[in-house]
C-alpha positions in Angstrom: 110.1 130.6 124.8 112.7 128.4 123.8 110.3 125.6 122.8 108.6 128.3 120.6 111.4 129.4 118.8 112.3 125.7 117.9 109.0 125.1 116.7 109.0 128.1 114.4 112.5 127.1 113.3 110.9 123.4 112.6 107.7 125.2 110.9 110.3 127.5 108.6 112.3 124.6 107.8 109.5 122.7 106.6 108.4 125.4 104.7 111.8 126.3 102.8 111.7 122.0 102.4 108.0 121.9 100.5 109.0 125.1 98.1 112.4 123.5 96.9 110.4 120.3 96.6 107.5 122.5 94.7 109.6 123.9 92.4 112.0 121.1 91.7 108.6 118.8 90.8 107.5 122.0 88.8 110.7 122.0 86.7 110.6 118.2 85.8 106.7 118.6 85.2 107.5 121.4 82.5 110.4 120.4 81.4 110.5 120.3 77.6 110.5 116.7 76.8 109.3 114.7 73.3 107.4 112.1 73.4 110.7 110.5 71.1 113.1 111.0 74.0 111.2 110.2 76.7 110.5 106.7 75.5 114.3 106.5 74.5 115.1 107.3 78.5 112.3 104.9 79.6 114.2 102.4 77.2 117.6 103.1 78.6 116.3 102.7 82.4 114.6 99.2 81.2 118.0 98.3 79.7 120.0 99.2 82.4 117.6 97.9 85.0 117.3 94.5 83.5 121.8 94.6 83.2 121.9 95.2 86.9 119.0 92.9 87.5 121.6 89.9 85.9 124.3 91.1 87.9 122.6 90.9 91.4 121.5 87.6 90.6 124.4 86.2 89.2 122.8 85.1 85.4 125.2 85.5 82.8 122.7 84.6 79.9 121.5 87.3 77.6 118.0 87.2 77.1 116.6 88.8 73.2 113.0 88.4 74.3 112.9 89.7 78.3 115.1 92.9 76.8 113.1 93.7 73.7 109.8 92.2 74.3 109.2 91.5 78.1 110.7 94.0 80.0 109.4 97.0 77.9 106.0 95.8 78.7 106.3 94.8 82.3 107.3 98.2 82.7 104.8 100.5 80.7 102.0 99.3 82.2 102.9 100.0 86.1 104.1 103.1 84.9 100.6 104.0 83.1 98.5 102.7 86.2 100.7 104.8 88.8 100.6 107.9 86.7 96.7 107.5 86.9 96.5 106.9 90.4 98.5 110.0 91.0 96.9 112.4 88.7 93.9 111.9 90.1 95.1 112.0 93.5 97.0 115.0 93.4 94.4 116.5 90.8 96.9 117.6 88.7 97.3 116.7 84.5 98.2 113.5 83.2 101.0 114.4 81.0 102.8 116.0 83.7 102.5 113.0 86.0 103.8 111.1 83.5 106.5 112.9 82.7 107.4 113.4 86.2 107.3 109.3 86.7 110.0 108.9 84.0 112.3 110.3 86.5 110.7 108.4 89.2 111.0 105.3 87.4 115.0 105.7 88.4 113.9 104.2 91.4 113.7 100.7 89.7 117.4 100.5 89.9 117.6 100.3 93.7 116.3 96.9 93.8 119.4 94.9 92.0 121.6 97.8 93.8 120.8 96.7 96.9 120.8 93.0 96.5 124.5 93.8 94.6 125.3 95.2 98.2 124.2 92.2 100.4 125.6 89.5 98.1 128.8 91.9 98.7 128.2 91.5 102.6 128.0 87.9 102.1 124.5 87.4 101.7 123.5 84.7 98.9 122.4 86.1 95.6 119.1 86.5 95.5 116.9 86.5 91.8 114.7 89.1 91.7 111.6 88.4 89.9 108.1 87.9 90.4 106.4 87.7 93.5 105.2 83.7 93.6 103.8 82.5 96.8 105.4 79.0 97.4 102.8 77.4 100.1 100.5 80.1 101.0 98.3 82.6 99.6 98.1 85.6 97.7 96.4 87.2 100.7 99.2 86.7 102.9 101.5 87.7 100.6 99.7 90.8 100.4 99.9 91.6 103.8 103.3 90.4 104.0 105.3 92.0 101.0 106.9 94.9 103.5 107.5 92.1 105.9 111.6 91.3 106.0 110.9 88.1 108.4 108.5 86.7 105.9 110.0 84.6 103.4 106.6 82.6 102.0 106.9 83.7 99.0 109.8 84.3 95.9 111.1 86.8 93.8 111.0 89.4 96.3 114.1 90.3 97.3 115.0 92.8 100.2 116.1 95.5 97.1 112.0 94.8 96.1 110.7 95.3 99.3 112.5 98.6 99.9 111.2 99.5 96.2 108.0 99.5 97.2 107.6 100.8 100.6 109.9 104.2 98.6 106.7 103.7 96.3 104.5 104.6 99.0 106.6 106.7 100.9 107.2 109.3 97.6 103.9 109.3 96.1 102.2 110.3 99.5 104.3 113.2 99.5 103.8 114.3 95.9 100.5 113.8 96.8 100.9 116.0 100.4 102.8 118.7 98.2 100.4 119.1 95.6 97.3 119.3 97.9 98.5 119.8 101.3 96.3 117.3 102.8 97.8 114.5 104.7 94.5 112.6 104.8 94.7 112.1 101.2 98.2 111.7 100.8 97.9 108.8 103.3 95.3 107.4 100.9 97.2 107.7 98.1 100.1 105.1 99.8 97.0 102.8 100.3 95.9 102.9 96.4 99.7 102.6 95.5 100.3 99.5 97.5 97.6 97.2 95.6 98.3 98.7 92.4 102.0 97.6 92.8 101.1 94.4 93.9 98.8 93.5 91.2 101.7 94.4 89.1 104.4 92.0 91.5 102.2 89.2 91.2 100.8 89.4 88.0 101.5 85.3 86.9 100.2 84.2 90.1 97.0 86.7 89.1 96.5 85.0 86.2 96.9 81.7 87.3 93.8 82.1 89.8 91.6 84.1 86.9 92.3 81.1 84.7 91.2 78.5 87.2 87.7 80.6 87.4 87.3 79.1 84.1 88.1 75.7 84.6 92.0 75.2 84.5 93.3 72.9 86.5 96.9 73.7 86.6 98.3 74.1 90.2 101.2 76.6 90.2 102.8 79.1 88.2 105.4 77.2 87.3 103.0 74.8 85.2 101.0 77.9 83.5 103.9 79.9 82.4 107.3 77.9 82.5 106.0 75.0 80.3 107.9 74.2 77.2 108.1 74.4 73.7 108.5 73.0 70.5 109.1 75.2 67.1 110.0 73.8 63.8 110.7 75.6 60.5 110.7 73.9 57.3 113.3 70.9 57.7 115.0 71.7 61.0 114.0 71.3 64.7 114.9 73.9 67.1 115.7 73.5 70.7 112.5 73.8 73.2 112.0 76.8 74.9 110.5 78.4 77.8 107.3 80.4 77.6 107.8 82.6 80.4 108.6 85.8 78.7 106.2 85.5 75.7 103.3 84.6 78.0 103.8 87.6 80.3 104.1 89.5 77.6 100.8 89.3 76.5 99.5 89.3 79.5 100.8 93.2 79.9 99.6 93.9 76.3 96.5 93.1 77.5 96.9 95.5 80.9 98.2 98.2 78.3 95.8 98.4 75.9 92.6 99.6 79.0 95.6 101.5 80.7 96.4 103.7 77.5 92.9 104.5 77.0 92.4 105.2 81.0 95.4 107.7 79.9 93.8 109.1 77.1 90.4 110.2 78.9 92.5 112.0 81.4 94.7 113.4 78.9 91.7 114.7 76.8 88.3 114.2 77.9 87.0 115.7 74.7 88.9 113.5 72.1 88.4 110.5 74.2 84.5 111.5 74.2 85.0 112.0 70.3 86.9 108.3 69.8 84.2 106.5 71.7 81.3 108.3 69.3 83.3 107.3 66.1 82.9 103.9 67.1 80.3 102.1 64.7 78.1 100.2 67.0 76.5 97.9 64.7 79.8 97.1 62.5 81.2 96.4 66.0 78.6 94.1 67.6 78.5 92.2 64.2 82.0 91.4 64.2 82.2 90.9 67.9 79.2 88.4 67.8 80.4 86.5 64.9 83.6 86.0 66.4 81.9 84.6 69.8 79.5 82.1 67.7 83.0 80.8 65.9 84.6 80.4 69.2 81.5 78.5 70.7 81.3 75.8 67.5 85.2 75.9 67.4 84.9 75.2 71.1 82.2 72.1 70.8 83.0 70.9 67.7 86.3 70.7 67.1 87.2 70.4 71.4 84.6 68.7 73.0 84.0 72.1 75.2 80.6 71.5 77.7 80.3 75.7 77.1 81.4 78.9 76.5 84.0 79.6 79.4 85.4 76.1 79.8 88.4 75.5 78.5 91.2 72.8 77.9 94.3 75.1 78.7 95.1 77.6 80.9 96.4 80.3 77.9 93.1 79.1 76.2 91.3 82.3 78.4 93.9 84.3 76.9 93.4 83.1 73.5 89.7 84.0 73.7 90.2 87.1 75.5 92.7 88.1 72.2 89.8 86.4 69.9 87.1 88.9 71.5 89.8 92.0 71.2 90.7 91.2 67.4 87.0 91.3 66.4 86.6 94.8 68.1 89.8 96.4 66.9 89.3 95.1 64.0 85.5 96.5 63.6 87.2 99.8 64.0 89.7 99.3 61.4 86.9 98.6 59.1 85.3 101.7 60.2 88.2 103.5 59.8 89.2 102.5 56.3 85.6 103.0 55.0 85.6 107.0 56.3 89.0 107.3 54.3 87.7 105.4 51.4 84.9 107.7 51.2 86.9 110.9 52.1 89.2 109.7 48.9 85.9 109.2 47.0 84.9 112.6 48.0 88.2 114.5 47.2 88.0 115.0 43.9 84.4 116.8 43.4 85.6 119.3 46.5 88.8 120.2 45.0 86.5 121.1 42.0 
């Protein structure tokens, strides 16, 4: 009897846990929030995040482009892939995933927090950064990111790896809340995991896509920390590193298929409408005229043997921005030839 009665005390417990839960995530869901402040909190947390992040490690240098150029966009596009892999896990609407991440996305403070903490407990300061396996592989990184005991790999500091398993931990139970079935809640850990990793190890990513097309740079440190020189007019100014510019466009490039993932959850029917609008033979014209002047561009003026081989690593991106252009910039022409015409139009409908 008394087992009973603690069981139904458990069960009510639980019960009064998951409505408080429900309603909180209901509130934050609904909560009236512009699109104007929302990026000016997502902003602040970046800011703030990035401040601690100096701290923990001990870096006294203020970087212009990782607060107003990298950071943003390291940030954005994690955010836009979780929100998808929630919303459609939980099978609830875009926007209010999204809004309810924002509030998640407090969670990226913990990591310099804690590291502030052990170097505090007399633990060296660690740098937290990205993940970068120093003599093993990507796939044993992966299996080991949660790992404490494995130190094969840097950037991840202990403040990271709590970070993430959190990650997991809080959007199974979302996912359990909103549906109520622990089956797919478990999944929903599994989908986060590799979607946060992608996101951890996004220059060492690169690094093996670029060597698919003939690179032949070795590490990380060769593809994204090489140096620079920039001269205007009659002065010289001091080298620097490419790190933040180069990630930089690498998450531009995440953002841009992220954002319209978004959008065709957001709205089906104006995604649906955007892709019709889209002039197919304006587009393949610009697109194929582009390739043909990267191909004699390539042999002619580079020696290239074909197509995808290259003489640089950021040569890949460079084509993969080339190719992008030409079809944005199809659509721009499409674009300003409807308005054109619209303008054209105006004056005998008015009449």
């Amino acid at each position: 009897m008394a087992a009973r009665t603690d069981s139904e005390v458990s069960e009510h417990m639980a019960a009064r846990l998951r409505e408080r839960a429900t309603g909180l995530i209901d509130i934050i869901e609904r909560a009236p929030i512009s699109t104007g402040r929302w990026i000016l909190v997502l902003a602040s947390i970046i800011a703030l995040r990035h401040f601690l992040e100096q701290v923990s490690g001990q870096l006294t240098t203020f970087h212009f482009l990782s607060y107003f150029v990298h950071y943003p966009l390291a940030y954005i596009a994690p955010l836009l892939a979780l929100s998808v892999v929630l919303a459609a896990m939980a099978r609830e609407r875009i926007e209010r995933v999204t809004k309810l991440m924002l509030f998640a996305w407090l969670l990226t403070l913990l990591p310099p927090l804690v590291d502030l903490l052990l170097t505090g407990a007399g633990q060296q300061p660690e740098l937290i950064g990205y993940l970068i396996p120093k003599d093993h592989t990507l796939a044993e990184a992966f299996i080991n990111l949660l790992n404490p005991f494995y130190h094969g790999f840097q950037g991840t500091t202990a403040g990271i790896r709590i970070e993430a398993a959190a990650g997991c931990v809080l959007a199974a139970v979302y996912v359990q809340i909103k549906t109520g079935k622990p089956a797919r809640a478990l999944l929903t850990a599994v989908l986060v995991y590799p979607t946060m990793f992608i996101f951890f190890t996004l220059p060492s990513i690169t690094l093996a896509v670029t060597r698919l097309f003939g690179s032949q740079l070795e590490n990380v440190y060769q593809l994204f920390f090489a140096r620079a020189n920039v001269y205007r007019a009659f002065a010289g100014v001091t080298p620097f590193a490419l790190s933040d510019l180069s990630n930089s466009l690498i998450d531009l490039i995440l953002i841009v298929p992220l954002s319209g993932l978004w959008y065709r959850m957001y709205s089906p029917q104006g995604f649906r409408d955007t892709v019709r609008s889209i002039d197919l033979v304006t587009t393949l014209c610009h697109v194929a005229a582009t390739a043909v002047g990267i191909v004699l561009a390539a042999r002619l003026l580079m020696g290239s043997r074909g197509f995808v081989s290259v003489a640089h690593a950021f040569d890949v991106i460079a084509l993969l921005g080339l190719m992008a252009a030409a079809f944005f910039t199809a659509q721009a022409a499409t674009a300003m030839r409807l308005l054109l015409n619209g303008t054209a139009a105006l004056p005998e409908t008015t009449a």
